[in-house]
N, C-alpha and C positions, 0 to 999 in steps of 0.2 A: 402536067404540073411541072411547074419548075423544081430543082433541086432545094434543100431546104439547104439553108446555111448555117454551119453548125456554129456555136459559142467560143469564145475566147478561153482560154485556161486562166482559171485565178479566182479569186473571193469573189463571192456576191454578198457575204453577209458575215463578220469578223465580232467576234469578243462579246457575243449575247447569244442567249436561247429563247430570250422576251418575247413571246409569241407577236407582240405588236411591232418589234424590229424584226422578226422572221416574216411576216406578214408583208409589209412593206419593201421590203428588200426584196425577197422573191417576186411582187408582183412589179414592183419595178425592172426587174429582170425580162420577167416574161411578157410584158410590153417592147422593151428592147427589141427582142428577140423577134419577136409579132413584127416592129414595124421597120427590122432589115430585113425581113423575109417577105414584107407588101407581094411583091411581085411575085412570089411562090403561089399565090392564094387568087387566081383571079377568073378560076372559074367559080361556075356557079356551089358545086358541091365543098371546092375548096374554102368557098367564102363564108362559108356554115361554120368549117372550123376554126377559122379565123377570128369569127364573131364569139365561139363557144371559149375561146379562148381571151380574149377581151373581155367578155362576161366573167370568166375567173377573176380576172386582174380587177373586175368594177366589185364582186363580191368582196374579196382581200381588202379591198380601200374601205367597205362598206360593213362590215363585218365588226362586231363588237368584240374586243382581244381579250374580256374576260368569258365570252361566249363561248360552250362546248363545242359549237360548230366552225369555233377559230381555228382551233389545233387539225382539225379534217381538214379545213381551207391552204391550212401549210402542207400537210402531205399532198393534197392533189396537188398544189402548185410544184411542189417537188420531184412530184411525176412526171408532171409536165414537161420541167425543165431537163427532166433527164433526155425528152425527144431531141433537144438542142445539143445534148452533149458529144462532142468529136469523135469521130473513132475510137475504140479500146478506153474511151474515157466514164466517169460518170458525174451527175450530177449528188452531191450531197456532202455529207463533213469528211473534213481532210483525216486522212487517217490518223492522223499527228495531234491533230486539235478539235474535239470535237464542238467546239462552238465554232470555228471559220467553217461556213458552208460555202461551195462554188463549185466549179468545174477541174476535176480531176484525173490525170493520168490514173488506170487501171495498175494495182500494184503488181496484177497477174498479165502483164499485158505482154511482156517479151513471150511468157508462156502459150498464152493466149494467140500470137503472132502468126501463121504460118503463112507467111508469102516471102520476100528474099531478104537477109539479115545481111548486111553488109558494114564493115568497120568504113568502105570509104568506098564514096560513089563513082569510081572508076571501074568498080568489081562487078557492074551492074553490067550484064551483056547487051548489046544491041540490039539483038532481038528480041528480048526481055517485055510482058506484058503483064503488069500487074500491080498488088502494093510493094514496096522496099522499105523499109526500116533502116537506115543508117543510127548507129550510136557510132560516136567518136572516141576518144582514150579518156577523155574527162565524161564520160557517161551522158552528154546531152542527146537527145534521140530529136529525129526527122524522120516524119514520115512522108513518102511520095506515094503518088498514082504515077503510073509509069506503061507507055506505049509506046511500043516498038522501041524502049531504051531511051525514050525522052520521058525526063522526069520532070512532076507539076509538083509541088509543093504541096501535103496537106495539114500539115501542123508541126509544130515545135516544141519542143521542152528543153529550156535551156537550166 
């Protein structure tokens, strides 16, 4: 199976808790997410979960938002979407706001870190194999995959 491709950082869902804008928006999400990952899913057993997850987003659409079974339909979808979430990130309300739901940097995540922390990617040895974490003096973080000292980009927070 191919790799799954993780999510962008930022809202998916701002300034409600209306289970039929949480509804909505998550499944529109997790359609996103389903169909830039197509190519993750092409075998047979992958494509169970592909469908199982499509079947979520046709529930969500289909699901009545005064329904007891709406509010369960938000949590799995939330679950779900936490599969897509980046590195040290998570999927659900910003710590700051708890109606904006999205995609979140871990607020434990430097904690959380142990592969090479570096103020500036010259510090990064050449023979170096692994993650890197660069923060710069204004606090923005980059994180690299990094082999043999050649570093790939795998997210940003500016």
């Amino acid at each position: 199976m191919n790799a799954i491709k993780s999510a962008s950082f930022g809202s998916v869902s701002r300034s409600t808790l209306r289970t039929e804008d949480l509804l909505s928006a998550f499944a529109d999400e997790l359609e996103f997410q389903v169909q830039r990952n197509a190519d993750a899913w092409c075998g047979d057993e992958d494509r169970a979960t592909r469908d199982r997850l499509l079947h979520l987003v046709w529930e969500a659409r289909e699901v009545d938002p005064d329904d007891e079974h709406a509010s369960y339909i938000v949590n799995e979808l939330s679950d779900v979407l936490q599969e897509f979430a980046p590195d040290y990130a998570y999927f659900g309300a910003h710590c700051g706001n708890g109606a904006d739901f999205g995609f979140w940097l871990s607020e434990d995540m430097e904690q959380d870190f142990d592969g090479l922390k570096v103020a500036d990617t010259s510090e990064v040895p050449d023979d170096y194999s692994g993650e890197v974490l660069h923060v710069n003096d204004h606090g923005n973080a980059t994180l690299y995959a990094c082999d043999a000292g050649k570093l790939t980009e795998v997210w940003a927070v500016v």
